[in-house]
LOROSE-535527 format. One line per 10 residues: number of its first residue (from 1); for each residue y, x, z of N, C-alpha, C. Coordinates in pm, 1 decimal. Atoms other than C-alpha are relative to their C-alpha. Layout:
N
NUM) Y/X/Z/Y/X/Z/Y/X/Z ~ ... $
***
This chain:
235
1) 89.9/9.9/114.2/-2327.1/-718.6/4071.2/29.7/113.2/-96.9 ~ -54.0/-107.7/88.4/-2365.6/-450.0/3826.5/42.7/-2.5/-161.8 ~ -52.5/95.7/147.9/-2214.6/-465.6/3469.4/-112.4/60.5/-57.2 ~ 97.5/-61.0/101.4/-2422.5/-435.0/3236.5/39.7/64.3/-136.3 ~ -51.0/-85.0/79.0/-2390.7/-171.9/2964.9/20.6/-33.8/-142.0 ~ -2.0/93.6/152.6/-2252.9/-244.4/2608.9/-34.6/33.1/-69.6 ~ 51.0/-70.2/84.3/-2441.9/-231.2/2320.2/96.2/85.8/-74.4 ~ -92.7/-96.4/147.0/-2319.4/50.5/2035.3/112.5/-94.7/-46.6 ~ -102.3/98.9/90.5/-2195.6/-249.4/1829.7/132.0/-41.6/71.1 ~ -92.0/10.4/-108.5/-1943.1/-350.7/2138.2/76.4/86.6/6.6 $
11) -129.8/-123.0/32.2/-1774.8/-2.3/2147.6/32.4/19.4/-41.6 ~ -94.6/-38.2/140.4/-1708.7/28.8/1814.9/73.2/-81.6/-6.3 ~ -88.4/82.1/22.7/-1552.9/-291.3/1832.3/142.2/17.5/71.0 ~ -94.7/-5.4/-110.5/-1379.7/-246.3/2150.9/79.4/178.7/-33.9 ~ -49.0/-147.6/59.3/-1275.7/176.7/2006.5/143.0/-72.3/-49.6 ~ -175.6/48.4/53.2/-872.3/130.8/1983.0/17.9/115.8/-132.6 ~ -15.1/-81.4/152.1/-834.6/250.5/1603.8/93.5/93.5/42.9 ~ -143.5/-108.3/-58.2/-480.8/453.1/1744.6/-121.1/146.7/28.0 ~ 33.9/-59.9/-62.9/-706.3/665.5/1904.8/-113.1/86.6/-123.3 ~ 59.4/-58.8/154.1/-945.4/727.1/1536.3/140.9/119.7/-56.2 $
21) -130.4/-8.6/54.2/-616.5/785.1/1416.2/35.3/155.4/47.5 ~ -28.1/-134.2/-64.7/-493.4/1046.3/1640.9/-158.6/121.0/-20.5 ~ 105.2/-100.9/5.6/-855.3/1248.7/1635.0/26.2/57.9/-162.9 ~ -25.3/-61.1/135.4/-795.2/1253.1/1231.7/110.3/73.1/0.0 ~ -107.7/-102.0/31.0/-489.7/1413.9/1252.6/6.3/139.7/67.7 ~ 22.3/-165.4/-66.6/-593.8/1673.2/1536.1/-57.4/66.9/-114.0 ~ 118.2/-38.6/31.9/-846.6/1757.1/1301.5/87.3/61.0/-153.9 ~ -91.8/-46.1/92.9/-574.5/1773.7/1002.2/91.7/123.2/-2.7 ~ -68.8/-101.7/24.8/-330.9/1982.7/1168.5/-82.5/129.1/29.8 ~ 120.0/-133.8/23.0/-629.2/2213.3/1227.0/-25.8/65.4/-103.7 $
31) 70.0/-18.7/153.0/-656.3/2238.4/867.9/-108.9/-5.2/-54.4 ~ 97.0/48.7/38.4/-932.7/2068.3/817.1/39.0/-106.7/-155.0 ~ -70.1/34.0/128.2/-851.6/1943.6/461.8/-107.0/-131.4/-50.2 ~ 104.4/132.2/7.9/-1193.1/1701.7/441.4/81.9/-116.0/21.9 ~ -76.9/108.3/-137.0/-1007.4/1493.1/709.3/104.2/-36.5/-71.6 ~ -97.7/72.4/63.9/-722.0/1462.5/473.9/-1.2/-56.3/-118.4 ~ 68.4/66.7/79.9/-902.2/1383.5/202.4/-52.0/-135.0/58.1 ~ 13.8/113.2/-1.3/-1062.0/1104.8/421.2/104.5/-72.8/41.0 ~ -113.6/80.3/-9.3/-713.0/1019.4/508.2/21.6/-104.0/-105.2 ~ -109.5/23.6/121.0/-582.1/954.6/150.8/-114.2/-115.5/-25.4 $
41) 119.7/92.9/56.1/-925.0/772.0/43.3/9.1/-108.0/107.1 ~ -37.0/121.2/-42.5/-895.0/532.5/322.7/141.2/-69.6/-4.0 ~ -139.8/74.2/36.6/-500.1/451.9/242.5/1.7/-22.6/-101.5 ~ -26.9/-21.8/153.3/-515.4/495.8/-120.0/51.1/-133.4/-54.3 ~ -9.3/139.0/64.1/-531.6/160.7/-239.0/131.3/-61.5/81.1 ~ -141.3/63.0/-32.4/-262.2/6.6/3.7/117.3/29.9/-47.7 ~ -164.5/-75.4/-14.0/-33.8/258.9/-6.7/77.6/9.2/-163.0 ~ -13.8/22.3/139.8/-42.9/257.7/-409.0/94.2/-167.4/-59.8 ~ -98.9/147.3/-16.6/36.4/-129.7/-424.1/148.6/22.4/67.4 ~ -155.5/37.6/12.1/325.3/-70.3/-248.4/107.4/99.2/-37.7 $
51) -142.8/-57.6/94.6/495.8/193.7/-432.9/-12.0/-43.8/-121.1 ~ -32.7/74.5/46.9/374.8/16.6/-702.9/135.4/-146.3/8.3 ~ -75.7/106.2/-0.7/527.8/-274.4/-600.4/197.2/20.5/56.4 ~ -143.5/-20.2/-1.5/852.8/-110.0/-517.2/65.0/46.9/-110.4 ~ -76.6/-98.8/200.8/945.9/120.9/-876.5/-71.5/-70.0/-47.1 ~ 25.4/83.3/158.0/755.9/-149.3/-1101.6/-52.4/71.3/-88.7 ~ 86.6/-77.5/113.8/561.6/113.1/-1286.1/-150.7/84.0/73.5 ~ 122.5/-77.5/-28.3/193.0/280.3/-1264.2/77.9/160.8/63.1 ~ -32.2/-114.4/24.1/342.3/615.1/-1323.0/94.8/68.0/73.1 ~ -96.2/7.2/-107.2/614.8/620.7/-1113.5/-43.4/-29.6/175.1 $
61) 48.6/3.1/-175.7/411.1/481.5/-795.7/-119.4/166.6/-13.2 ~ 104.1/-96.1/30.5/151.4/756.7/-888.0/87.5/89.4/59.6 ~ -60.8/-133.1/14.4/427.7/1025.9/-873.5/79.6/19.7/161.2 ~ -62.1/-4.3/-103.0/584.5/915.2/-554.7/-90.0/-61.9/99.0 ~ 119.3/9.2/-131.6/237.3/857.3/-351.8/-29.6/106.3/-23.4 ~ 92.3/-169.8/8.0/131.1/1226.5/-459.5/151.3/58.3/129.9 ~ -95.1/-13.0/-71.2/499.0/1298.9/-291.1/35.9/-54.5/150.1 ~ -39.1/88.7/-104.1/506.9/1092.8/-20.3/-167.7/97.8/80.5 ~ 164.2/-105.3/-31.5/122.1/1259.0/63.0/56.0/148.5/10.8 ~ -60.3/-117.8/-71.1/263.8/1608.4/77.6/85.1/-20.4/105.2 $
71) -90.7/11.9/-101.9/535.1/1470.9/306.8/-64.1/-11.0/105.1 ~ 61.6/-4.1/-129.4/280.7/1364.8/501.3/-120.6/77.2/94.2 ~ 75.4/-63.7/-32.1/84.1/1644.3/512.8/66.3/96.0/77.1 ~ -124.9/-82.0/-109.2/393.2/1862.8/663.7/38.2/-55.3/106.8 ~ -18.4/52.2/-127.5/498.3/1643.1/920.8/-142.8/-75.1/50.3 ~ 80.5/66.2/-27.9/166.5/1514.7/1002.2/-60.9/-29.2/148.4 ~ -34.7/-20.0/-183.3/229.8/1683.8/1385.2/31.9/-71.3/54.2 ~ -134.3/74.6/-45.9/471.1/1485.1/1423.1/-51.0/-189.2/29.3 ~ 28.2/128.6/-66.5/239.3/1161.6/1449.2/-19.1/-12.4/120.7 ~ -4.1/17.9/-138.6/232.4/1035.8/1792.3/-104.3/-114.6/42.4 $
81) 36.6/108.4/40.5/78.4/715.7/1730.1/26.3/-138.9/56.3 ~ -71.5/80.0/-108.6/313.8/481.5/1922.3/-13.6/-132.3/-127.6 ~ 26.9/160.6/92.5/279.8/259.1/1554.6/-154.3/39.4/-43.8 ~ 108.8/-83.3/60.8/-39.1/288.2/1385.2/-18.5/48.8/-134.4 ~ 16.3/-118.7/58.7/-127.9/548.5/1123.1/-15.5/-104.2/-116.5 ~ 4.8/27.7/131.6/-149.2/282.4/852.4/150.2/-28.6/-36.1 ~ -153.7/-38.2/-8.6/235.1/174.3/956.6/60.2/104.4/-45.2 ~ -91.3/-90.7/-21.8/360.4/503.2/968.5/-41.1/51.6/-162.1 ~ -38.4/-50.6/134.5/210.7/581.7/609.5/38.7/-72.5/-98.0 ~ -58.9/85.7/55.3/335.2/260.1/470.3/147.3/57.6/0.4 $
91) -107.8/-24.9/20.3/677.2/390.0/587.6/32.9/97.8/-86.9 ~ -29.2/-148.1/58.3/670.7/770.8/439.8/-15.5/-66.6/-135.3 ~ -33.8/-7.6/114.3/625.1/617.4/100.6/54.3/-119.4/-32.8 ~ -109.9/62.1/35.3/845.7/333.0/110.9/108.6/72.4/12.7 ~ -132.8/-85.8/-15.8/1103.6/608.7/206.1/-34.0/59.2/-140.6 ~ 55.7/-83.7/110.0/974.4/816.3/-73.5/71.8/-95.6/-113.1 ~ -83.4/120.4/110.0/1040.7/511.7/-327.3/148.6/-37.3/22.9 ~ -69.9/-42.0/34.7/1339.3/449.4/-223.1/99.7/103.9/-19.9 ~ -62.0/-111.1/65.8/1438.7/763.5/-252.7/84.7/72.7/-130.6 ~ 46.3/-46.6/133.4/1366.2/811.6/-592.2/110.8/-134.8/-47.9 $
101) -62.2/101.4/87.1/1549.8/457.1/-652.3/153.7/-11.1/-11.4 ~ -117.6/2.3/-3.8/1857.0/539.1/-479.1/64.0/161.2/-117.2 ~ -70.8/-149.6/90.4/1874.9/892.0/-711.8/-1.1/-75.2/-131.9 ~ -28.8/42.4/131.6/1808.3/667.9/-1006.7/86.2/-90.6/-32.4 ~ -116.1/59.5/-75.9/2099.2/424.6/-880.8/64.1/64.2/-82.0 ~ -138.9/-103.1/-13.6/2349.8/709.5/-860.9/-27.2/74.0/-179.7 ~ 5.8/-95.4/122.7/2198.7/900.5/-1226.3/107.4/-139.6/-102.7 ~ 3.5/106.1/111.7/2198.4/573.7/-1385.6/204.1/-60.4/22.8 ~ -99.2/81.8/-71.3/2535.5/441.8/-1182.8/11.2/-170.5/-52.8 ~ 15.5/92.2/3.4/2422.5/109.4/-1210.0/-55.0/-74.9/128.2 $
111) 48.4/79.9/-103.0/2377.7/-201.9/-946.9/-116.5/-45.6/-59.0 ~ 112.4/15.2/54.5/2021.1/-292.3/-968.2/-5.0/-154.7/-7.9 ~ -12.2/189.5/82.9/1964.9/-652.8/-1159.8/-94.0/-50.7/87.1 ~ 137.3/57.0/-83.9/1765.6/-862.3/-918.8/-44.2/-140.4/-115.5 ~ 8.6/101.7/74.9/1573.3/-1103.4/-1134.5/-150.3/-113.8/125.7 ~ 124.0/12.5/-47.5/1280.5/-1326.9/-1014.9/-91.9/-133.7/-45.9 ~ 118.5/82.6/80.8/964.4/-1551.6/-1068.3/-98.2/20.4/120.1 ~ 139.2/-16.4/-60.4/423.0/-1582.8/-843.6/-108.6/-67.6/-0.8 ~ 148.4/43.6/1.0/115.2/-1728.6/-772.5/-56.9/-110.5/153.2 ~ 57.6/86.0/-95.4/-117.3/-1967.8/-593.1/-169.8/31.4/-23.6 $
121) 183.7/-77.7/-26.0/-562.9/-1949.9/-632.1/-57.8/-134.2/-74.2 ~ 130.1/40.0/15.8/-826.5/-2026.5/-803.4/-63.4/72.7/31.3 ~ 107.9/-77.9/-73.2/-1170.6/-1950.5/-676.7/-120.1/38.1/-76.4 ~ 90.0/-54.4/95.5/-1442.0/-1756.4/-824.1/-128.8/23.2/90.0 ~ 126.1/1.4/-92.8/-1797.4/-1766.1/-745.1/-111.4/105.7/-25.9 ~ 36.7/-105.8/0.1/-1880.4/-1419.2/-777.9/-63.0/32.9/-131.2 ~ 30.0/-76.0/95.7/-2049.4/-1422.3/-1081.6/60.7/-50.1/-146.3 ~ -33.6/49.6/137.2/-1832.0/-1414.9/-1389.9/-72.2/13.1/-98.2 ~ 44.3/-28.9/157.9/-1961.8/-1460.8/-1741.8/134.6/149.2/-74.8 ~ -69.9/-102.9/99.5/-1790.6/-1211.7/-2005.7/149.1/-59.8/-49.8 $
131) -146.0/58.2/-24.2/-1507.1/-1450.9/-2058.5/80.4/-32.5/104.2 ~ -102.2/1.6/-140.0/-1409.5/-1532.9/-1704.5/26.5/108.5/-17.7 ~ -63.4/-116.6/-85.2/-1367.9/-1175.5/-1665.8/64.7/15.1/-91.5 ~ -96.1/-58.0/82.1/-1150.6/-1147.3/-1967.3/94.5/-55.4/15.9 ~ -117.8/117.8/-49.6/-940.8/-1441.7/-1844.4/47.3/46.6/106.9 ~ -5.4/-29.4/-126.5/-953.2/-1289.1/-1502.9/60.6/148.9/-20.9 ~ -115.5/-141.5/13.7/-771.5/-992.4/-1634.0/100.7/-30.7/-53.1 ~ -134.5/-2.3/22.6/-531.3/-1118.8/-1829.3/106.6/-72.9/80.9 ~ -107.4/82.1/-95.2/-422.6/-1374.4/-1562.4/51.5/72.1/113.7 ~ -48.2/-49.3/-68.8/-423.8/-1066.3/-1354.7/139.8/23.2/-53.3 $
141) -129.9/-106.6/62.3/-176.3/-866.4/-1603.1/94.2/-107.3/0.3 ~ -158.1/90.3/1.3/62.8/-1196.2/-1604.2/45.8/35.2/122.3 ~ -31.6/42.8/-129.7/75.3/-1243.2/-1260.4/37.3/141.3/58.6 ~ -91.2/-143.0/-11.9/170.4/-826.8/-1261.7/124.2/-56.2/-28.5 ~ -175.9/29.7/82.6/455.8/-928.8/-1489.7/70.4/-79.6/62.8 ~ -69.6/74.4/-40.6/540.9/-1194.5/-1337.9/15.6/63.1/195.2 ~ -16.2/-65.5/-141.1/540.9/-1016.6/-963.3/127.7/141.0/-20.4 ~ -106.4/-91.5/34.4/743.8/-717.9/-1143.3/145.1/-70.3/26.3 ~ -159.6/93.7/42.5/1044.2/-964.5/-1213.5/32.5/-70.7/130.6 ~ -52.7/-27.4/-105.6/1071.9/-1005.7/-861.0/88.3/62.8/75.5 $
151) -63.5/-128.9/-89.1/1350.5/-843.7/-614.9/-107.0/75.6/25.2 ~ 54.1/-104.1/-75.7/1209.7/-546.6/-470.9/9.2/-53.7/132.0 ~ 46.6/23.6/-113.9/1241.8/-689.0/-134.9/-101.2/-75.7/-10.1 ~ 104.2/106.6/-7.3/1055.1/-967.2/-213.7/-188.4/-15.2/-66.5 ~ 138.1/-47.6/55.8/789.4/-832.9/-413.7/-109.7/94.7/93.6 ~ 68.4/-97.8/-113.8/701.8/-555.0/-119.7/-53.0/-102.4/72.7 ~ 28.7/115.0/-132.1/707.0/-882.1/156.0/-165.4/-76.1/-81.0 ~ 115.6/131.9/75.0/459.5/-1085.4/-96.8/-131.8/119.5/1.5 ~ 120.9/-88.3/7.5/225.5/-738.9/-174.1/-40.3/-7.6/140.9 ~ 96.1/-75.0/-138.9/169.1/-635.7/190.3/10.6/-125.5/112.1 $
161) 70.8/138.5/-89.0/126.0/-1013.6/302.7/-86.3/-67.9/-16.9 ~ 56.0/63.1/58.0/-25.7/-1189.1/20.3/-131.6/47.7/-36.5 ~ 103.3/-61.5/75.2/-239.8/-870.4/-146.2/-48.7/75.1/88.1 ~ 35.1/-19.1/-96.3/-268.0/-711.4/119.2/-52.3/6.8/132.7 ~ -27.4/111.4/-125.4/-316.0/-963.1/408.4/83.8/93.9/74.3 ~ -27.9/-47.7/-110.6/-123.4/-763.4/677.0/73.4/-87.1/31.8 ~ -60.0/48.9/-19.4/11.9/-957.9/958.0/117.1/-32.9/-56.8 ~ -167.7/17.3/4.1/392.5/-1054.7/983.5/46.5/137.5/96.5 ~ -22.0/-76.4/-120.2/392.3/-851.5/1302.2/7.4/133.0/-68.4 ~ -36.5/-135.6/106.5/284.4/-535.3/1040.5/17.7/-8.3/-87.1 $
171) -69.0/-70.9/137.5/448.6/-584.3/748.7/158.5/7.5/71.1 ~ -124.4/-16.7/-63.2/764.5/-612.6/1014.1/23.4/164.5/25.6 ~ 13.0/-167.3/-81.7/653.7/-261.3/1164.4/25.4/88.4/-148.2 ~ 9.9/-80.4/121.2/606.9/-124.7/785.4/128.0/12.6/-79.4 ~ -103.0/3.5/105.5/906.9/-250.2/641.0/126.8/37.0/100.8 ~ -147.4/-36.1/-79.4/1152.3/-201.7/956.0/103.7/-91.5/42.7 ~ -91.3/134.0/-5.4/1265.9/-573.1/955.1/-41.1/-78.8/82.4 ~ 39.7/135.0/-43.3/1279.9/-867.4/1152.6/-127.1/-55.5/-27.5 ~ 83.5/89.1/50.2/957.5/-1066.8/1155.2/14.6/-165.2/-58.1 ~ -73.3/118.7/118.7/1183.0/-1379.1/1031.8/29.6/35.4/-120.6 $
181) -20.5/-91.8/178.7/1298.5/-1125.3/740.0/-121.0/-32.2/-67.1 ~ 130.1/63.5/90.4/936.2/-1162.7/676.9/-41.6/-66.9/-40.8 ~ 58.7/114.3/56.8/877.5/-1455.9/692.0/55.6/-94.2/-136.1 ~ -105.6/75.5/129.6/1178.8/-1548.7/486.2/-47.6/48.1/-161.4 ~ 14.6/-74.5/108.8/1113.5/-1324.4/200.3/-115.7/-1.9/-94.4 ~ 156.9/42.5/67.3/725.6/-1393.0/175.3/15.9/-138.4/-49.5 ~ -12.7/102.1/65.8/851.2/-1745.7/147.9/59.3/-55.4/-142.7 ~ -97.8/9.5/76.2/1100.0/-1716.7/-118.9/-92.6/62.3/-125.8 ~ 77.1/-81.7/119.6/837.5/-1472.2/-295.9/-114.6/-117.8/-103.6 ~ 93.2/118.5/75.4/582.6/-1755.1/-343.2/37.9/-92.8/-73.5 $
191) -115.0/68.2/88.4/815.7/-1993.9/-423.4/24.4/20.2/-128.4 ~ -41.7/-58.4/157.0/966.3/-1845.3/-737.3/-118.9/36.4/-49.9 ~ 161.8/-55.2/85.8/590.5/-1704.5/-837.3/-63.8/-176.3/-18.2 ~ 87.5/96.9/-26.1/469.2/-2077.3/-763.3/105.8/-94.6/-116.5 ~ -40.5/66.4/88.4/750.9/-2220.3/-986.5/-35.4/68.9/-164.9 ~ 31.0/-110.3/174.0/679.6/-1939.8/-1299.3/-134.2/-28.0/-55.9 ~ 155.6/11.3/64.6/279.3/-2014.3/-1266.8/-42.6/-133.2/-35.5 ~ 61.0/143.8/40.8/263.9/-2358.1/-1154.2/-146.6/-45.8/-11.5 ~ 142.2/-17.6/-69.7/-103.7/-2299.8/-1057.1/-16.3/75.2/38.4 ~ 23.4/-53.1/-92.3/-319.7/-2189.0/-824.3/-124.1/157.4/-85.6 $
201) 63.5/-173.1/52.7/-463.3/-1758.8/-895.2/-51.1/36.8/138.0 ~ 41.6/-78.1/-152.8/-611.0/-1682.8/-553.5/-80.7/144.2/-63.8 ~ 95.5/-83.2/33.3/-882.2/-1453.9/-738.0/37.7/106.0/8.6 ~ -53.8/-150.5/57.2/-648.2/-1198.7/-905.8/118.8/33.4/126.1 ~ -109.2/15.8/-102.1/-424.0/-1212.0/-569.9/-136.3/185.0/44.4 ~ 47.7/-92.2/-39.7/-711.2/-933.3/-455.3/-23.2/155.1/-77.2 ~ 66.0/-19.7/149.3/-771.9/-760.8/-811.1/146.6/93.3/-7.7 ~ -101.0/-28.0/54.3/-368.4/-689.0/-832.8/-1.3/187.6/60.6 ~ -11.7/-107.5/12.6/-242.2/-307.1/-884.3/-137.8/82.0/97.8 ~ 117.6/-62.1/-71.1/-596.7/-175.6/-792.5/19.3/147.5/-7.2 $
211) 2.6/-107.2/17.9/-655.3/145.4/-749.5/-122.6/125.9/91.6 ~ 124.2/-80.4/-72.5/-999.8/278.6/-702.1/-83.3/76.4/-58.3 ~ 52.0/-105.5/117.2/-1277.4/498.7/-859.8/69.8/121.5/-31.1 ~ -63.1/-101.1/60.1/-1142.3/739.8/-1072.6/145.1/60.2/45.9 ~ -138.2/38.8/-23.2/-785.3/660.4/-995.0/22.2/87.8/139.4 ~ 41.1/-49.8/-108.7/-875.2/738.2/-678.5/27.9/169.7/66.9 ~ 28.4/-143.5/7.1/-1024.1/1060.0/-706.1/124.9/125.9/-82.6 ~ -76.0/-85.6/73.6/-733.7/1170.7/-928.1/80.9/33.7/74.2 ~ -155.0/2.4/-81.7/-449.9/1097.1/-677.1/-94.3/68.0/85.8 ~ -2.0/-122.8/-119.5/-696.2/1292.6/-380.4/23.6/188.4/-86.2 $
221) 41.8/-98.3/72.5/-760.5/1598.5/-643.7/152.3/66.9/-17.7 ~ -141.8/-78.2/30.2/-376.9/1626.9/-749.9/57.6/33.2/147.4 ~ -61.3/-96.5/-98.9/-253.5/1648.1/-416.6/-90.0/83.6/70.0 ~ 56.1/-146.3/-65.6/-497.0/1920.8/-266.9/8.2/100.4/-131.9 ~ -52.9/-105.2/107.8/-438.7/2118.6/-583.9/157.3/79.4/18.8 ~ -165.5/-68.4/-78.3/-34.6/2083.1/-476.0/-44.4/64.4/105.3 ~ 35.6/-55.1/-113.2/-133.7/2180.0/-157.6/-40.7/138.2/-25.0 ~ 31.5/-161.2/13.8/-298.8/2498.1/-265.5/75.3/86.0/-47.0 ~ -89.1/-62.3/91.3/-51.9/2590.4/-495.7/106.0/31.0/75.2 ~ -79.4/9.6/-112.7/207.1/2529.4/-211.0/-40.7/137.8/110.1 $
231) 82.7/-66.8/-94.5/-30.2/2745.1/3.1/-1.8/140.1/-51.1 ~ 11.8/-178.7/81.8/-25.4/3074.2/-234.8/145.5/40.4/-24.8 ~ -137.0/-14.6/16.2/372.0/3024.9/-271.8/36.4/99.4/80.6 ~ -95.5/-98.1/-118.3/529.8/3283.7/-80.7/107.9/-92.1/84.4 ~ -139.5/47.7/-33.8/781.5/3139.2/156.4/82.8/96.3/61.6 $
***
């Protein structure tokens, strides 16, 4: 019997992303610079949350995703794609962070204070009035504060499970740990957030350290600017 042929919609489904993945980067180390632009614009937002969520400041994840983005524009050969390309840039700027945490460690020579405290859901039915959404921000900005005052392990496990959805299986691959590490850590994260709130925030669980629009456009703009500037350097 003969098979019968699959619609469009079927191949795209059945298209192994690895394989997207790898074409963007041929196309990168070509120096095609579009291509890395649509790199950054499709990671942006993840990859932000979690250097947010590792240094605890805007300004600081800002400075070490522009860094972590040149890193990965130099070794970018060097993908293979044995994990996949959202893995492997989850790792370059969790290395990046702690990087930056173990130099501020050693400046500071201090052990870092683990303190901690999260969240559970309410549901929103798409259309707020002018006060939900003013409520719906500030219960975001607690539920920042209160996610800050988290370990750093546990705050990464809760972002790239909770805000993120990613499996267990990839936040194991991202973070380099056990998938019990994971599970332990996401548990422990809710926990302490679920004793600090004591209700349920599902809403602002999607809402947290956003980073789109403008934001966006700033973090692709600064690093192809490095890049050029890098590019006229003499070496």
């Amino acid at each position: 019997m003969k098979a019968q042929p699959q619609p469009p919609q079927a191949l795209i489904a059945n298209r192994d992303p690895r394989s997207d993945d790898l074409t963007l980067v041929r196309q990168i180390v070509a120096g095609d610079r579009g291509a890395f632009e649509r790199l950054m614009r499709r990671h942006n937002r993840r990859l932000f949350r979690i250097a947010r969520a590792a240094l605890g400041n805007e300004a600081d994840a800002e400075d070490a995703l522009q860094e972590a983005y040149l890193s990965v524009y130099r070794s970018i050969a060097q993908f293979r794609g044995e994990a996949s390309m959202s893995t492997w840039l989850s790792r370059m700027v969790l290395n990046e962070c702690y990087a930056r945490l173990r130099k501020s460690l050693r400046r500071l020579n201090i052990v870092p204070i683990v303190a901690s405290d999260d969240m559970d859901s309410i549901e929103s039915d798409g259309h707020d009035s002018p006060d939900r959404a003013v409520g719906r921000s500030e219960m975001r900005a607690l539920i920042e504060r209160k996610l800050d005052a988290l370990p750093e392990d546990l705050r990464i496990a809760f972002v790239l499970r909770t805000v993120e959805e990613l499996s267990v299986e990839e936040t194991a691959a991202a973070l380099g740990v056990a998938e019990a590490t994971v599970r332990t850590r996401h548990f422990r994260a809710r926990s302490l957030l679920r004793e600090s709130l004591a209700r349920a925030i599902d809403i602002a669980e999607r809402d947290l350290y956003e980073f789109g629009g403008t934001r966006c456009d700033r973090m692709v703009a600064r690093v192809i600017a490095r890049l050029d500037e890098l590019a006229r350097t003499p070496h």
